[in-house]
N, C-alpha and C positions, 0 to 999 in steps of 0.2 A: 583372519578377519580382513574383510574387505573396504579399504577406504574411500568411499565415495569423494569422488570431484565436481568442480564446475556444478554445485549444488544452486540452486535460483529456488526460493522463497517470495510468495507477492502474499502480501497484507494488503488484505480490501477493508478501507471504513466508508461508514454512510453518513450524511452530513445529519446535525440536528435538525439543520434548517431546512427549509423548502429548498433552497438553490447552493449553487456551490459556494465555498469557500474562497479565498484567494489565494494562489499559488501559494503565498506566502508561507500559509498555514501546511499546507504539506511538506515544503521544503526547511520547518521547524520540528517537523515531527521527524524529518529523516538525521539533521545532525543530531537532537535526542537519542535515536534509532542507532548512529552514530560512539555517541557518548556509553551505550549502555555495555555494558558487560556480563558474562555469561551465556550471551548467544551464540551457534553455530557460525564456523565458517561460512560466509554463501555470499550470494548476491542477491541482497533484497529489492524487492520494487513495491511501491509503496503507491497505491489509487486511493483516492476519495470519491466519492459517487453522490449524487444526488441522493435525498431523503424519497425516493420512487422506484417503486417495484414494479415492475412489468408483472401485473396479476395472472394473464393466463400460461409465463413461463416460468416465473418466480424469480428474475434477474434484474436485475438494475437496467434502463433505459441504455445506457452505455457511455453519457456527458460523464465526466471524470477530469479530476486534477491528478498527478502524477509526478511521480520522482522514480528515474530507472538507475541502475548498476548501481549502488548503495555497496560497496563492499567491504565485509565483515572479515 
């Protein structure tokens, strides 16, 4: 069996609201993210995105809050 390394996992949420959140709020979700147990080894990266989808490609505009190298 082959054990994968240097695994990177990104968690996209989209805000309720019309506009972003504040840092804050992402960087609550990643010590949670943090705290939790049962998750795989990796290094997660965590975006928030605007409540806005780009209709004709189906993506988020690209404004986002973020938290990177989260390691598990």
């Amino acid at each position: 069996m082959k054990i994968l390394k240097n695994v990177h996992i990104a968690l996209q949420f989209y805000s309720k609201s019309k506009g972003l959140p504040k840092q804050e709020k992402v960087e609550k979700i990643a010590e949670d993210l943090k705290k939790e147990t049962g998750l795989p080894k990796a290094v997660y990266t965590i975006d928030i995105y605007k409540n806005f989808i780009v209709d004709r490609v189906g993506l988020p505009d690209g404004e986002n809050i973020s938290v990177e190298d989260i390691q598990k």
